[in-house]
KOLFIGU-279602 format. One record per atom (N, C-alpha, C): residue number from 0; atom name; residue in three letters; x, y negated, z; chain. Coordinates in nm, 4 decimals. Example, Ala and Ser with C-alpha at 12.3 -4.5 7.8 and 13.67 -1.06 7.14 Angstrom:
% KOLFIGU-279602
(0 'N' 'ALA' (1.3190 0.5690 0.7800) 'A'),
(0 'CA' 'ALA' (1.2300 0.4500 0.7800) 'A'),
(0 'C' 'ALA' (1.3200 0.3300 0.7800) 'A'),
(1 'N' 'SER' (1.2850 0.2250 0.7080) 'A'),
(1 'CA' 'SER' (1.3670 0.1060 0.7140) 'A'),
(1 'C' 'SER' (1.2900 -0.0030 0.7870) 'A'),
***
This chain:
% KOLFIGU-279602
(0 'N' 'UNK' (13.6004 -9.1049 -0.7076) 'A'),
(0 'CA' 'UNK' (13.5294 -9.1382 -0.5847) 'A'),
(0 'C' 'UNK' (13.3910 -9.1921 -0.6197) 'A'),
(1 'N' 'UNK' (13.2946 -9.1258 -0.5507) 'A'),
(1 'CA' 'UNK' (13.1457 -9.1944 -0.5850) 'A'),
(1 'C' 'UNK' (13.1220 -9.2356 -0.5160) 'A'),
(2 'N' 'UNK' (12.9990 -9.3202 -0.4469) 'A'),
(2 'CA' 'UNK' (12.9263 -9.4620 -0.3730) 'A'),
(2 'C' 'UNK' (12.9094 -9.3163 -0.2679) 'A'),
(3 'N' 'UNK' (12.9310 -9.3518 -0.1201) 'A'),
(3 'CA' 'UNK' (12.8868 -9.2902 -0.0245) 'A'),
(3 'C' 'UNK' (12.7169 -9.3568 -0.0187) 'A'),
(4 'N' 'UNK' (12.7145 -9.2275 0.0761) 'A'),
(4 'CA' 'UNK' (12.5430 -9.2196 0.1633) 'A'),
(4 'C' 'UNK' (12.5712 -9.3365 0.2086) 'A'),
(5 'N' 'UNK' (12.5986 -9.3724 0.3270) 'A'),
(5 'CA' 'UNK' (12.5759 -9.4834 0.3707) 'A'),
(5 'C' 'UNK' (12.5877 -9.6295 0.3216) 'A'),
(6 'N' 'UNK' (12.6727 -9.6304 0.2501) 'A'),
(6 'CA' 'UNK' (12.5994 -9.7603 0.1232) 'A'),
(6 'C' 'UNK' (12.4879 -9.7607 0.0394) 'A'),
(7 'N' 'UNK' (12.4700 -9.6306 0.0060) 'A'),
(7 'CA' 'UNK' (12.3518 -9.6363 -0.0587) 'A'),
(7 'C' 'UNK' (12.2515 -9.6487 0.0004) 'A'),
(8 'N' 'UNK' (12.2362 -9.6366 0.1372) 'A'),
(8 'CA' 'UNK' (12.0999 -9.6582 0.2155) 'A'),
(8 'C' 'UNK' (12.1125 -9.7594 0.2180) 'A'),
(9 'N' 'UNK' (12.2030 -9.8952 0.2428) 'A'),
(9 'CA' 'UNK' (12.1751 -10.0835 0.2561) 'A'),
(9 'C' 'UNK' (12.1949 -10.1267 0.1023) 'A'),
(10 'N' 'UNK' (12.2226 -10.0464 -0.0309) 'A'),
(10 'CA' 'UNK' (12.2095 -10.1335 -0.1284) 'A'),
(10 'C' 'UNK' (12.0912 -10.1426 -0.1533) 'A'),
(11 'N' 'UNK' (12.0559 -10.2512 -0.2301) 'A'),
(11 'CA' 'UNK' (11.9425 -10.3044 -0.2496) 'A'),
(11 'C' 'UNK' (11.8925 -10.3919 -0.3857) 'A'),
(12 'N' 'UNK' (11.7894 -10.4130 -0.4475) 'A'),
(12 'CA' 'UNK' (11.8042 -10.5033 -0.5979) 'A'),
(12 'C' 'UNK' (11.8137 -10.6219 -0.5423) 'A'),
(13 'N' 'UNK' (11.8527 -10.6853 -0.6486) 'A'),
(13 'CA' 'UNK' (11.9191 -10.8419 -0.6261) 'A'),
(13 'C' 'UNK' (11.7833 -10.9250 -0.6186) 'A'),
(14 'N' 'UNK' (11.6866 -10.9037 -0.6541) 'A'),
(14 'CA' 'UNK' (11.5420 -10.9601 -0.6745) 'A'),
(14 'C' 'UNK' (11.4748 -11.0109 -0.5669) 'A'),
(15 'N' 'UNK' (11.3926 -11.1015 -0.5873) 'A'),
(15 'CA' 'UNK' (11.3394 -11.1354 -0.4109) 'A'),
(15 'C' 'UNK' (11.2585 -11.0050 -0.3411) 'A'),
(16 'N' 'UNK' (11.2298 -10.8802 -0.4244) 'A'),
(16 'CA' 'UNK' (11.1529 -10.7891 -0.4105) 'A'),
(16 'C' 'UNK' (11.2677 -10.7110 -0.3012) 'A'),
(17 'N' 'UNK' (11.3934 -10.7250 -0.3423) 'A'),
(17 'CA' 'UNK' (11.4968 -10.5950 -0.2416) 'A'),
(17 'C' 'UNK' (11.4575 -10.4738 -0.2137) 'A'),
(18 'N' 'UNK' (11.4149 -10.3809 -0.3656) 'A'),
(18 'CA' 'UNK' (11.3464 -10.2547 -0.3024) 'A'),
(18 'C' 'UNK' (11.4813 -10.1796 -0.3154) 'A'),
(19 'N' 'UNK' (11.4688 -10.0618 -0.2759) 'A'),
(19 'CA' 'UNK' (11.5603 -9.9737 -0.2903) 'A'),
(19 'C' 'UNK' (11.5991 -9.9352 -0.4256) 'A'),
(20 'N' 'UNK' (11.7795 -9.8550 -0.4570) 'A'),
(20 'CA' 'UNK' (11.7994 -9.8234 -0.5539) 'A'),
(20 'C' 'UNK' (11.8434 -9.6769 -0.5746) 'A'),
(21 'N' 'UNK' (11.8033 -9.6447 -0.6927) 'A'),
(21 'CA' 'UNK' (11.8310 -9.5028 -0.7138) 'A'),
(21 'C' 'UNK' (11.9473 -9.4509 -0.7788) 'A'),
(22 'N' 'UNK' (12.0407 -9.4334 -0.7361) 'A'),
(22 'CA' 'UNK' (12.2012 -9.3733 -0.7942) 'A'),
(22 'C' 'UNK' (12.1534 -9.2835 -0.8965) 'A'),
(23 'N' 'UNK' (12.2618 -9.2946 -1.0100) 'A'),
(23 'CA' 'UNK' (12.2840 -9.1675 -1.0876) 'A'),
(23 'C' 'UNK' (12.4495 -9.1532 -1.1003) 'A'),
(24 'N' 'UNK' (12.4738 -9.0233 -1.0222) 'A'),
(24 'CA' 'UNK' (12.6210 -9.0304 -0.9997) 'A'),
(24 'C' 'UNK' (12.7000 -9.0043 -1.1560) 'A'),
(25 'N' 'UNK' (12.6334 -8.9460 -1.2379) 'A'),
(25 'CA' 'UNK' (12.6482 -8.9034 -1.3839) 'A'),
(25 'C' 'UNK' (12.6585 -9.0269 -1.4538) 'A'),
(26 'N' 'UNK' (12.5635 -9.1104 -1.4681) 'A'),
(26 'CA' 'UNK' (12.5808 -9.2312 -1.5427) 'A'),
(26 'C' 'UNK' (12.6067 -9.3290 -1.4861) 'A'),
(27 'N' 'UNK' (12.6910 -9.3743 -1.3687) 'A'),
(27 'CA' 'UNK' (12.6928 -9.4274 -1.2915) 'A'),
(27 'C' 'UNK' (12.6229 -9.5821 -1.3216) 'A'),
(28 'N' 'UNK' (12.5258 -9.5548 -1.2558) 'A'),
(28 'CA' 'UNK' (12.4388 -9.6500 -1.2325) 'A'),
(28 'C' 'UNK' (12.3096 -9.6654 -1.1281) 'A'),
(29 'N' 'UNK' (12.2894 -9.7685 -1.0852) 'A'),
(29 'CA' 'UNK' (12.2145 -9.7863 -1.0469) 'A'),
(29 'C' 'UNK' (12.0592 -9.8358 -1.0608) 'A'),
(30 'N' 'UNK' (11.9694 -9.8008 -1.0123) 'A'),
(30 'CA' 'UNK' (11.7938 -9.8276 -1.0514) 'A'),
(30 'C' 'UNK' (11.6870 -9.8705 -0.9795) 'A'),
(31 'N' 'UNK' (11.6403 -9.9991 -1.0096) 'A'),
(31 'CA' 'UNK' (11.5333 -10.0551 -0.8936) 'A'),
(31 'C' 'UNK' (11.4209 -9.9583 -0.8629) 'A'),
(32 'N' 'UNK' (11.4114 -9.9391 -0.7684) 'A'),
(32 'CA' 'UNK' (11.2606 -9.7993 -0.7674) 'A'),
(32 'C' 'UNK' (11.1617 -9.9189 -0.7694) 'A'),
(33 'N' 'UNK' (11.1512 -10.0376 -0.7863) 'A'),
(33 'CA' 'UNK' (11.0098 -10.1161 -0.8385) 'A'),
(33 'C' 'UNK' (11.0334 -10.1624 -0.9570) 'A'),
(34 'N' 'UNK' (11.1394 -10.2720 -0.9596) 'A'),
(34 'CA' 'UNK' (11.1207 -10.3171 -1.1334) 'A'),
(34 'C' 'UNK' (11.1909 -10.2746 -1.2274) 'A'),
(35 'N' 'UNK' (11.3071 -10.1803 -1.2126) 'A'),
(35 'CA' 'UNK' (11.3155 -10.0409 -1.3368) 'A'),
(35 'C' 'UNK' (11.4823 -10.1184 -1.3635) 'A'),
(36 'N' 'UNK' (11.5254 -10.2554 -1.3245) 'A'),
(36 'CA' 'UNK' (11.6164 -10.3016 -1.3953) 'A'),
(36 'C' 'UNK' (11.7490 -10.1547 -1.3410) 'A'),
(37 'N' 'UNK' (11.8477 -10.1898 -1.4377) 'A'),
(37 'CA' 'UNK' (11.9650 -10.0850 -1.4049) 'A'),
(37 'C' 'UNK' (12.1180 -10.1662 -1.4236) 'A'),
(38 'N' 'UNK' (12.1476 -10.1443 -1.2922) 'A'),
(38 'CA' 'UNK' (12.2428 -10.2262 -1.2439) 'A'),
(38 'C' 'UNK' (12.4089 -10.0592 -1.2682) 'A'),
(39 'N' 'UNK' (12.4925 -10.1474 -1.3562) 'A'),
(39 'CA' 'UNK' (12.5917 -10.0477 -1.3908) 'A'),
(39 'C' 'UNK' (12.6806 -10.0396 -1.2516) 'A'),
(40 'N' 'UNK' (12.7775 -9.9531 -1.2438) 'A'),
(40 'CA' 'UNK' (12.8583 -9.9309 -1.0918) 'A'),
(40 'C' 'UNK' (12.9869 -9.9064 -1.2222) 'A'),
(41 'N' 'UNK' (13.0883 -10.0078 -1.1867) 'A'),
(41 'CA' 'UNK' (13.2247 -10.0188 -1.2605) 'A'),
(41 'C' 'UNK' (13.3033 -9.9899 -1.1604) 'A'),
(42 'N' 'UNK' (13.4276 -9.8908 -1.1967) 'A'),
(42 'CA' 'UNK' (13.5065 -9.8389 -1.0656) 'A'),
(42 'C' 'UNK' (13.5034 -9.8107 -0.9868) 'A'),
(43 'N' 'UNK' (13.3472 -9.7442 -0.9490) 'A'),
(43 'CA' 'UNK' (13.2871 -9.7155 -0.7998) 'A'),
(43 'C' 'UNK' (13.2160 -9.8702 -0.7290) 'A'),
(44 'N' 'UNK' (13.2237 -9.9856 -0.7937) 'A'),
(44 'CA' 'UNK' (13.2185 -10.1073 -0.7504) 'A'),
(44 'C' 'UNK' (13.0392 -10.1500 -0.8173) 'A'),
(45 'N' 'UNK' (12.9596 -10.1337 -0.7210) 'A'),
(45 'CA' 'UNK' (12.7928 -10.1603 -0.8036) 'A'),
(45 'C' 'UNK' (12.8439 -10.3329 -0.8472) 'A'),
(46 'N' 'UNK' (12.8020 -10.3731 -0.9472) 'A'),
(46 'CA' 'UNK' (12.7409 -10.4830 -1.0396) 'A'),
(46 'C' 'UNK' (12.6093 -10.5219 -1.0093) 'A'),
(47 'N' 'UNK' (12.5897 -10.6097 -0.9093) 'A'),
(47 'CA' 'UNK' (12.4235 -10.6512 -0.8928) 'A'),
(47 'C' 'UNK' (12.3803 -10.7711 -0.9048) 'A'),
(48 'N' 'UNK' (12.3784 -10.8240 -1.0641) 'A'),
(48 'CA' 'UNK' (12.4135 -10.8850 -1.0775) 'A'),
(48 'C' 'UNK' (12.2824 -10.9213 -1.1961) 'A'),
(49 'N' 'UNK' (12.1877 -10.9709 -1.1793) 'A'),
(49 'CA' 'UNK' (12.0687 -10.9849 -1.2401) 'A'),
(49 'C' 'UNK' (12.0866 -10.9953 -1.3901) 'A'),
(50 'N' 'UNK' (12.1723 -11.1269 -1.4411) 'A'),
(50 'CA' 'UNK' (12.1996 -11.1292 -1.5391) 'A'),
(50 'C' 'UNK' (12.2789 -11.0030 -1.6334) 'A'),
(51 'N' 'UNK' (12.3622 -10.9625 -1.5933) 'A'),
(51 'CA' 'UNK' (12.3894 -10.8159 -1.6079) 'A'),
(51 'C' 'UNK' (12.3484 -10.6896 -1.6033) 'A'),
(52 'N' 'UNK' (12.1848 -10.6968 -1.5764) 'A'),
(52 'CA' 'UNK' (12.1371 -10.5270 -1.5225) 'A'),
(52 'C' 'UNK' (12.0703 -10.5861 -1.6734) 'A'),
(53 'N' 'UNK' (12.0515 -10.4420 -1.7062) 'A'),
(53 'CA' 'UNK' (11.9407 -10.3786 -1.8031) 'A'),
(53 'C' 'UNK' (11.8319 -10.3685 -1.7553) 'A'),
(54 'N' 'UNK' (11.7421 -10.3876 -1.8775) 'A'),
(54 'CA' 'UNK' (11.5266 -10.3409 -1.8464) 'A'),
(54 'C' 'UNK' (11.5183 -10.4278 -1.7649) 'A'),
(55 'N' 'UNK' (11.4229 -10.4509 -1.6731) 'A'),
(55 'CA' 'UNK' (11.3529 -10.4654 -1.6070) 'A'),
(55 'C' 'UNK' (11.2302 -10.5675 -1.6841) 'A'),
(56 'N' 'UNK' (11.1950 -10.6670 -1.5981) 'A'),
(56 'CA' 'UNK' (11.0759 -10.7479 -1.6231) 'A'),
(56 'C' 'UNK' (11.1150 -10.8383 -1.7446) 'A'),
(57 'N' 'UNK' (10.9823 -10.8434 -1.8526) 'A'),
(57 'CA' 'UNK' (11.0284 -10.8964 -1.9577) 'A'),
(57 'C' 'UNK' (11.1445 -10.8782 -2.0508) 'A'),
(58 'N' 'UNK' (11.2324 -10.7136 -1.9764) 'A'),
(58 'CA' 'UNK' (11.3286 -10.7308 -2.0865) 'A'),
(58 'C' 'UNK' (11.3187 -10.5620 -2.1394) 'A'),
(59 'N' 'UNK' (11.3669 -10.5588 -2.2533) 'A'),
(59 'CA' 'UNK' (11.3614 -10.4487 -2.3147) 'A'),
(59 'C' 'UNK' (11.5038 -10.3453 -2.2750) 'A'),
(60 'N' 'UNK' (11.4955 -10.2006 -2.2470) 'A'),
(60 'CA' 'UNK' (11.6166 -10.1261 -2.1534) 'A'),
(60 'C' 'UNK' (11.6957 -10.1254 -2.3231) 'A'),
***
């Protein structure tokens, strides 16, 4: 089972920024379309969870 459309239109990054995120149903994960961090999706269940995403600001992917 993958993340429906309609969740994916209200998820959002955890950041005070809340831009939108970009699914990859293949690697399941998720991607800030502003600050790049990548938030993993375990069991169909997104992880948004700052301390837990990869890349973004100041950090190396």
């Amino acid at each position: 089972m993958a993340l429906g459309p309609q969740l994916l239109e209200i998820l959002a990054c955890p950041d005070t920024h809340h831009a939108p995120l970009a699914y990859d149903a293949e690697a399941q994960t998720l991607t800030c379309t502003q600050c790049g961090r990548i938030f993993e999706v375990r069991d169909d269940v997104p992880v948004l969870l700052l301390d837990e995403a990869r890349g973004g600001p100041g950090q190396a992917s």
